[in-house]
C-alpha positions in Angstrom: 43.6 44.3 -27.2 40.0 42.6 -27.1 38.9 41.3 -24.0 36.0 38.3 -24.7 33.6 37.5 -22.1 32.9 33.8 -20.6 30.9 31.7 -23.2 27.7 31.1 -21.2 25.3 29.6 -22.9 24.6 26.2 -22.1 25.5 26.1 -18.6 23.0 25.8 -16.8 21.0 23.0 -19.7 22.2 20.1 -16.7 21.0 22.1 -13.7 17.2 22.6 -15.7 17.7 18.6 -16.6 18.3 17.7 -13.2 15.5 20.0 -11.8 12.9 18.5 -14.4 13.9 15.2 -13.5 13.6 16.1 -9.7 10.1 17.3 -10.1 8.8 14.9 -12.5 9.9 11.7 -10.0 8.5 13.9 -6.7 5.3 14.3 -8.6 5.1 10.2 -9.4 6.2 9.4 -5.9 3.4 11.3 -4.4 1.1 10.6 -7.1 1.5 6.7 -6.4 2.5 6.3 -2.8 -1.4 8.9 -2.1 -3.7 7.4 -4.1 -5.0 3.8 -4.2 -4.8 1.4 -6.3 -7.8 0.0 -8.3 -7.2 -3.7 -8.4 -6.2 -4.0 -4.1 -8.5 -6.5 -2.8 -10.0 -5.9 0.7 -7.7 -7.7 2.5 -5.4 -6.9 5.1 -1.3 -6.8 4.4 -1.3 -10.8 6.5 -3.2 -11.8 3.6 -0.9 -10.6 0.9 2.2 -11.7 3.1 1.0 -15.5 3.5 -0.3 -15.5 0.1 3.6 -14.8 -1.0 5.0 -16.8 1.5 3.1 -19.6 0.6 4.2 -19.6 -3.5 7.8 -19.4 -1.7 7.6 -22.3 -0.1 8.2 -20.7 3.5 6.4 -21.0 6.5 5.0 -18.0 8.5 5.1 -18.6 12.2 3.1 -15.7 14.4 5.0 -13.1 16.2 5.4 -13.1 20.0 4.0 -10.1 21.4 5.7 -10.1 24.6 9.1 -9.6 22.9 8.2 -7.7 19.7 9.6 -4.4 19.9 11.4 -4.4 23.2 15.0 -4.9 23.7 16.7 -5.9 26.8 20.0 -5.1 27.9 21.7 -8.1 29.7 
């Protein structure tokens, strides 16, 4: 009687996929979240924000600074 070992090959092909894919989407994130982009004008993220809000139709009313970021337990 002939004892066959497990077929192996190809088990770990998903693992290397999965590890390629990994690396490859860490390497864009960092790539394109660290370095900046050619065609940003020099104006601050207000300006881009009322420049979208504006081609929405909406209205962007200022913040009150006395109540921005504190919450109050009644």
């Amino acid at each position: 009687m002939q004892v066959r070992a497990f077929d192996t090959r190809g088990r770990l092909v998903p693992a290397l996929a999965t590890a390629i894919v990994a690396v490859l989407a860490t390497a864009a994130l960092i790539l394109l979240e660290f370095t900046p982009r050619h065609d940003v004008r020099a104006a601050g993220p207000g300006m881009i924000t009322s420049a979208a809000a504006d081609r929405a139709g909406a209205t962007v009313l200022p913040t009150d600074p006395i109540t921005t970021g504190s919450v109050r337990a009644r």
